[in-house]
N, C-alpha and C positions, 0 to 999 in steps of 0.2 A: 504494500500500500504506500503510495505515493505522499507525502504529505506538503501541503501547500502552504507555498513562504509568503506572507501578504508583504506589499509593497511599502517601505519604510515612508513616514512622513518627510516630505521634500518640497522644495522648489524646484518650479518646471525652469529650464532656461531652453527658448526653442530659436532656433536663428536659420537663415536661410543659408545656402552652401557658401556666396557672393558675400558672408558677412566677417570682418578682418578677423583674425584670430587674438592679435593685441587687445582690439574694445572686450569680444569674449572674457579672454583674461582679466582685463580691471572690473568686469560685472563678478567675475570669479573672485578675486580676490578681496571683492568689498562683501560678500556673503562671507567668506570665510573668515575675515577679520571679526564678523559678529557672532561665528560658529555654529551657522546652519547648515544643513546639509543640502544639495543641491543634485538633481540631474539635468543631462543633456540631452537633449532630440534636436534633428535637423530637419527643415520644413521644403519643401521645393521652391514656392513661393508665398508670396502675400508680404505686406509691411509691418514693422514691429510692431503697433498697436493691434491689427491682426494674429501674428505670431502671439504675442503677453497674450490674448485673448485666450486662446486654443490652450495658450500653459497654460494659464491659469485652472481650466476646467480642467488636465490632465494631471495636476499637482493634488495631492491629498492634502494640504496646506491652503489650498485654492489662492495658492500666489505664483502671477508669471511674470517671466520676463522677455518678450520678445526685441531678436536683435538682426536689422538689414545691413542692407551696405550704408544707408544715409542714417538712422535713427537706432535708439534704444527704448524702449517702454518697458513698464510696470503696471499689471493690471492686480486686480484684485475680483473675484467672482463675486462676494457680496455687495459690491459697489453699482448699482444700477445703472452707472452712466455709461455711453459709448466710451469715453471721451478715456483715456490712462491718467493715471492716481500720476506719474511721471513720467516726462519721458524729455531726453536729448539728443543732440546729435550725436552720432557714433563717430567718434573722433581717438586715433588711438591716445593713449597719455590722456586724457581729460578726467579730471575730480571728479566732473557732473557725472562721468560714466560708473567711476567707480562707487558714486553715492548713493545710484539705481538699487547696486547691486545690496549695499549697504543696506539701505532701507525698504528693501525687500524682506531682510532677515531681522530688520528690526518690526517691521509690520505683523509679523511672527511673534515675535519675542513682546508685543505690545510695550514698545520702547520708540521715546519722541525721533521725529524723524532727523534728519540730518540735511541740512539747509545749503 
């Protein structure tokens, strides 16, 4: 008998193929700096506000983060608006990028956001 592993509470990060691997990185290492855990998926298409959308529903956390080649978002599933809780340009090296990531894991952790 086979027994079955449920899927650890996470955040989704989903980004399209086109999207730099450095912006990746600083959404990477602004979750990790607050000690969440995180997976990856890769999308074919659509925009980050799109992509955060889809993580968001795939995350047990119901927190995503979608990331293109122009932008980064942060969506949240209980949040009724189109509209993402955050989002910036995907710029490698940028703070904004890495504060998405950040306050993703704070959004979790119900900890003020990072400005």
């Amino acid at each position: 008998m086979a027994i079955a592993v449920a899927a650890k509470p996470d955040i989704c990060v989903m980004h399209t193929p086109s999207a730099s691997p450095d912006v990746l990185r600083e959404v990477y290492l602004g979750m990790e700096e607050e000690g969440i855990p995180w997976h990856v998926s890769t999308h074919d298409s659509g925009g980050a506000n799109e992509l955060a959308r889809l993580a968001s529903a795939e995350s047990r956390l119901e927190v995503g983060v979608g990331v293109d080649d122009k932008n980064v978002a942060l969506r949240f599933t209980k949040l009724t608006t189109d509209a993402p809780l955050f989002q910036a340009p995907a710029q490698p090296g940028s703070e904004q990028v890495r504060t998405i990531g950040a306050n993703a894991a704070r959004l979790i952790k119900r900890l003020p956001f990072k400005m």
